[in-house]
C-alpha positions in Angstrom: 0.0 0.0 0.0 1.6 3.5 -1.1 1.4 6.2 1.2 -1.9 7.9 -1.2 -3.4 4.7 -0.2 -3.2 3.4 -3.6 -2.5 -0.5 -4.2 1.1 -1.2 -5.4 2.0 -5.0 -6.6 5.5 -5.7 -6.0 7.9 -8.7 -7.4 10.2 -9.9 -5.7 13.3 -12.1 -6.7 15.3 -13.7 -3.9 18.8 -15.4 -3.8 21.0 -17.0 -1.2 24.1 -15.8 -0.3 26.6 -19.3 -0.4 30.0 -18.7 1.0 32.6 -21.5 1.9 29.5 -24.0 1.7 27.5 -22.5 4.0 24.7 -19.7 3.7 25.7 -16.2 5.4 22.7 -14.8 3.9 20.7 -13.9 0.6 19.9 -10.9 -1.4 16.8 -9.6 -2.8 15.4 -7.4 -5.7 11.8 -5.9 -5.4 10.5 -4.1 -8.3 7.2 -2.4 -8.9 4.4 -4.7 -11.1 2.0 -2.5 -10.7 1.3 -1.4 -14.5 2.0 -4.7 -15.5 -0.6 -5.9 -12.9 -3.2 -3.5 -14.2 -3.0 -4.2 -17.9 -2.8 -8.4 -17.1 -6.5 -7.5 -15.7 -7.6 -5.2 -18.6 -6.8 -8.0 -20.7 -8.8 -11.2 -18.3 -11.8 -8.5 -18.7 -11.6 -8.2 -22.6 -11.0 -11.8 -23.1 -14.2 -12.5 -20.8 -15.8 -9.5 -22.8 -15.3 -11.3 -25.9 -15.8 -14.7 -25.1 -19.3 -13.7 -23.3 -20.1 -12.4 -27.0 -19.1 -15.6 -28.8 -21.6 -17.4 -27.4 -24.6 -15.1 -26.7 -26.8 -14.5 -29.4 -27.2 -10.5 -29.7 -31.2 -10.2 -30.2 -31.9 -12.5 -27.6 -29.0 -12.4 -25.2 -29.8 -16.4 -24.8 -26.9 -18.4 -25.5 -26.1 -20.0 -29.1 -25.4 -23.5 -30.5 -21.7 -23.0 -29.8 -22.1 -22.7 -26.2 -24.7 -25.7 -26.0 -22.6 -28.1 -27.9 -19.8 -27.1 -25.3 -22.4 -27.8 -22.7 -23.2 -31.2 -24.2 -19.8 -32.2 -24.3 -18.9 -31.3 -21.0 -22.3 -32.7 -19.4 -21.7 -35.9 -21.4 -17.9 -36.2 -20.0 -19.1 -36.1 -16.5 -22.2 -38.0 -17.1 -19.6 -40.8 -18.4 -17.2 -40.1 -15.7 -19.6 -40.8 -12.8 -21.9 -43.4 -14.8 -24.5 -41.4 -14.7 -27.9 -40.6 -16.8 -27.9 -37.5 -19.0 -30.8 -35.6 -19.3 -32.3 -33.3 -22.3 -35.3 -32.1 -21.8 -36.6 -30.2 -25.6 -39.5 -27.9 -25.9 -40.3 -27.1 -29.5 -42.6 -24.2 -29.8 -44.7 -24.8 -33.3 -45.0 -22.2 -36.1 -43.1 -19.3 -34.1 -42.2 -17.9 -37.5 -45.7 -16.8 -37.6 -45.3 -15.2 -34.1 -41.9 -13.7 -36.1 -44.0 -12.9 -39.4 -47.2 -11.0 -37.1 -45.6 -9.0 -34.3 -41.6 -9.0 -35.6 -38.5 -10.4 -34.8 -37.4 -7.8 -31.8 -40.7 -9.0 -30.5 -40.2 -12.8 -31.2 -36.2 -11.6 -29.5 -38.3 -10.6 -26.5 -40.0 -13.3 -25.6 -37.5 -15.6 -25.7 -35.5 -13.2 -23.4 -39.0 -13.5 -21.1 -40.0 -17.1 -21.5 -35.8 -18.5 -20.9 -34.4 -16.8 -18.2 -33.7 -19.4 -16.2 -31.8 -21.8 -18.4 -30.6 -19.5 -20.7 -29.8 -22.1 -23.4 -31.1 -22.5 -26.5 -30.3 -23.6 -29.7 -31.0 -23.2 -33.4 -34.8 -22.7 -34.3 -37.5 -21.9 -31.6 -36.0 -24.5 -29.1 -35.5 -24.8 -25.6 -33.1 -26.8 -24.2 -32.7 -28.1 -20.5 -29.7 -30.0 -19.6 -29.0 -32.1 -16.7 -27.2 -34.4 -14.7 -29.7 -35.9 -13.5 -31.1 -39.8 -12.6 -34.0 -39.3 -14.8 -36.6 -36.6 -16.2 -38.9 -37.2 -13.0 -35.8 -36.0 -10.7 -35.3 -33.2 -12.9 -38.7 -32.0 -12.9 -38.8 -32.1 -9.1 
């Protein structure tokens, strides 16, 4: 902590001092990481910026095929892992494009933003997806 009360992040290098075999003491370099420190952070938060956008759909802000099949795989590993049931629980909403086609897509956008907001994954045409480790559907539905 600086004397402003601003946060300083300081590296330190130390060494042992070795003389006639025996240690009679070491030596240390500090230097000031701070900047470093601060752009290393500024770049975690872009990356997490960007990868947030790579698999959220923009109209909808519900998450895209990408991030499902990610899902998938990684639900499947541990379902295979443990030897366990996999759930996937699909809802397919009939005709939506004429809810598109009547009222618009920013519309159509919205109540997908409304009617998922718990699972927030979805995939391809008007889909919902639930995915779970679970025994079976009845202990997912609980």
């Amino acid at each position: 902590m600086a004397r402003d009360g601003s946060e300083v992040w300081i590296g330190q290098n130390v060494q042992l001092v070795v003389e006639g075999g025996r240690v009679s003491g070491f030596q240390a370099v500090c230097r000031d990481v701070t900047d470093r420190r601060r752009v290393e952070e500024a770049l975690r938060e872009s990356e997490e910026k960007y990868r947030e956008l790579s698999i959220v759909d923009a109209l909808t802000g519900l998450y895209n095929s990408r991030h499902f099949h990610e899902v998938m795989d990684r639900e499947q590993n541990r379902a295979n892992r443990y030897n366990q049931p996999l759930t996937l629980l699909m809802i397919d909403i009939d005709d939506f494009k004429a809810f598109n086609d009547a009222y618009g897509h920013v519309d159509g956008a919205g109540y997908w933003r409304d009617s998922d907001k718990s699972s927030k994954v979805r995939c391809g045409r008007p889909t919902l997806l639930f995915v779970t480790a679970a025994r079976s559907l009845r202990s997912c539905c609980r």
